[in-house]
Steps between C-alpha positions, in 0.01 A plus 500: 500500500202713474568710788842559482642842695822545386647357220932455580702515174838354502723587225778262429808442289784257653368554886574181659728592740260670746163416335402256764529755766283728289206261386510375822447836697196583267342116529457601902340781477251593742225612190447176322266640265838553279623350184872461376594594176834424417629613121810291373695644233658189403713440829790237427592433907256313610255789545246274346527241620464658883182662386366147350562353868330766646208564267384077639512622833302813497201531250551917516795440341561631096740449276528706128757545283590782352699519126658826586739527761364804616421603862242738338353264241481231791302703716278632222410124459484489883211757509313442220445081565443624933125498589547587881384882621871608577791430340839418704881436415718310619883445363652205544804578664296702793220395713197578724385553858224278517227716565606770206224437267224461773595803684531663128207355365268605818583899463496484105130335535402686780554887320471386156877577395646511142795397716679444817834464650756465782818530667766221453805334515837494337683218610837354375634127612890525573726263664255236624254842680247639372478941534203697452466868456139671485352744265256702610228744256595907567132483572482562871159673608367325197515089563208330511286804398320500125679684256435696203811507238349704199596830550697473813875490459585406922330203435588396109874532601534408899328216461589316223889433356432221327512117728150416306518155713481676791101523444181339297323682235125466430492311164191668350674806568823422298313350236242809426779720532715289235748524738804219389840430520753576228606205316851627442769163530623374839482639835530853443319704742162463351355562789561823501258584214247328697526657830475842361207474295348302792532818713404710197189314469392430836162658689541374834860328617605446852852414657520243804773551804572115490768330372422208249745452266834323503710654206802312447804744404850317370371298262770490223229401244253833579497752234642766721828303522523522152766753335428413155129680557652823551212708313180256523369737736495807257330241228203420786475868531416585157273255502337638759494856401292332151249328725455820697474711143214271393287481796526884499690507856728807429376756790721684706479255808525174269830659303629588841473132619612384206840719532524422872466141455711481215788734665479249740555181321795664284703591824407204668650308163768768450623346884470127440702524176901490531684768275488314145162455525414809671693697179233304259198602693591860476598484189137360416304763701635770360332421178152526771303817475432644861162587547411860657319418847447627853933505574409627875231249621714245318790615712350433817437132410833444332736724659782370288308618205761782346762241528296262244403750288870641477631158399178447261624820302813402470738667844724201570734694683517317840439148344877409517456626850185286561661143367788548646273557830310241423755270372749494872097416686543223281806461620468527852165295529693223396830540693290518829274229420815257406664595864166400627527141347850442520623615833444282764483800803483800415569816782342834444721757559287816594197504738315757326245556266702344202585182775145485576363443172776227439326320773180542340609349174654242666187352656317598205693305279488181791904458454583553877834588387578803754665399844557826621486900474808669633578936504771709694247693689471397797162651572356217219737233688286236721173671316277305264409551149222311344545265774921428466708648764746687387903417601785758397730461193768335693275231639316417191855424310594257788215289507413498154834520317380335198194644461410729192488909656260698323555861585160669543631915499551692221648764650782296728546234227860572409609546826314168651616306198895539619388440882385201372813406327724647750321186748608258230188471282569413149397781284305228256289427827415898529150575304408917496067526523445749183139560555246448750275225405132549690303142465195697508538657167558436138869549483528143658301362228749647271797376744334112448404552122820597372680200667531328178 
């Protein structure tokens, strides 16, 4: 224990659903110089009594309780009972590649950084597959090089939006730089606080092109599913803003962060929240002075930065507009993804772009549901299209009858939809596409998360 590298902090309230995956991913890592520290808040699942079993098997292994049930005030205790050279975090509903904290550990020891950090992984579980999406650092040019965030925006706000268990911090650093979590109740994006003053802080940082962590996205319990915690965000940034006053970071470049980062979080809260809750939050921020700070270079790194600000003073014009937008994805996501469960064959009727991505979410999703493409042109006829052949209309309705059609064109949907009927398809087995779903970015996350 006296030459611990990394010390992995685990905090943990009611985990016990994927907390074997998690331990279990850190207990194989390729550093062993590690120790576990996992930090109970009085867990009533059978968190416990997990940790217990696996605290006999592995001697790294931690356990502390904490009397708050606090993310923040758990991984205060986290940090201040560690003794390894870097700190690490783990949550317990995510987990690790198994050579994250070696590969981590070797650059952070090797250039002497306050901290260090990489890519990773969303991933969501859904109907027996698992799906993962990357997120990559708008740091190109600048991975794996040492960096300098004091006094250098690029860096302060491309490389760092938060995901502080994406990296490992040096301990001694966090601890003669007071830097802490706030202790404010539950799970309420206290991380926040601490990434920024991390980068505030830091001499020498650098940002790895590698792909460690597995965060787990869907997970009813997570604080960003909640719509009760509407304005927690705008509470963390005040705090903030006071810890900033009193260690005298108020310069131009640090304000500008500050206001980028925190223009940030707001939309990106605005746009998880569903109209009732959305009403609240603006409600609450108007009561939020906004700062004067550098609008144009803030602009480039949030371009939808006028839109925040024109909700955060109180221009609610389009926000019918917006729910009601919002509300038929809703909508949609979920009629789609109940024609991919309950139809037994499905036949896309289009082989176009729209058709094409159908076929895509169809083997992303592993439901094997589509038998067949089928269009009028008969320049697409006897073609391929993400390896289906394509039949005509006529053909498609005579060998699949009772399959479900799912019209894939917009622009020819009316006039398909009676073609369709007019070859004795029931119009309850007709399905119109609304919007092109691409696998490859976030808006089929959002088509899987709001299947509920």
């Amino acid at each position: 224990m006296d030459s611990i590298k990394v010390s992995v902090i685990v905090p943990l309230l009611n985990a016990k659903k994927y907390l074997r995956q998690c331990i279990d991913s850190i207990r194989v890592q390729t550093l062993s110089e590690i120790e576990i520290i996992c930090v109970d808040a009085g867990s009533s699942d059978g968190t416990l009594d997990i940790l217990k079993e696996y605290e006999k098997l592995d001697i790294r292994i931690r356990i502390l309780n904490s009397e708050k049930k606090s993310y923040g005030y758990q991984m205060n205790i986290g940090i201040h009972t560690a003794i390894g050279e870097y700190i690490g975090i783990v949550e317990p509903d995510d987990y690790v590649a198994e050579d994250m904290f070696e590969r981590l550990y070797d650059a952070a020891h090797m250039h002497d950084l306050d901290f260090v950090k990489s890519n990773f992984y969303f991933f969501m579980d859904y109907e027996g597959r698992r799906h993962y999406r990357k997120y990559r650092r708008k740091v190109e040019g600048n991975y794996n090089r040492l960096l300098v965030p004091k006094g250098n925006l690029s860096v302060l706000v491309y490389g760092d939006h938060g995901n502080i268990w994406s990296g490992i911090y040096k301990r001694k650093f966090l601890l003669e730089k007071h830097i802490s979590f706030h202790e404010s109740g539950g799970a309420s994006y206290q991380d926040t606080g601490f990434a920024i003053l991390c980068s505030l802080e830091a001499e020498c940082v650098m940002y790895l092109d590698d792909f460690f962590y597995r965060y787990r996205q869907g997970n009813e319990g997570a604080s960003v599913s909640s719509q009760e915690k509407h304005s927690h965000i705008i509470i963390e940034y005040q705090w903030v803003w006071q810890q900033m006053q009193e260690r005298g970071l108020i310069d131009e470049i640090s304000l500008t962060f500050y206001m980028a980062m925190k223009l940030h979080s707001y939309l990106w809260n605005y746009r998880r929240l569903y109209p009732e809750g959305r009403l609240q939050f603006l409600e609450n921020l108007k009561k939020e002075e906004i700062f004067t700070f550098d609008e144009e270079a803030v602009g480039h790194y949030i371009p939808e930065k006028d839109r925040m600000i024109a909700l955060w003073k109180g221009d609610w014009r389009d926000l019918p507009i917006q729910n009601a937008i919002d509300r038929k994805k809703r909508i949609d996501a979920k009629e789609l993804l109940t024609v991919f469960r309950n139809a037994s064959r499905i036949v896309v009727v289009s082989a176009g772009d729209w058709g094409s991505s159908l076929l895509k979410l169809d083997r992303k999703l592993g439901t094997g549901r589509i038998c067949t493409v089928c269009d009028n042109s008969l320049l697409l006829q006897g073609g391929f299209i993400e390896g289906v052949k394509v039949i005509s209309v006529e053909a498609a309705v005579h060998e699949y009858a009772n399959a479900f059609f799912v019209i894939a064109n917009k622009k020819h949907a009316q006039e398909l939809s009676v073609q369709l009927e007019d070859l004795g398809i029931a119009k309850s087995n007709i399905y119109l596409y609304k919007e092109k779903i691409s696998v490859d970015n976030g808006l089929f996350n959002f088509l899987l998360l709001n299947d509920r």
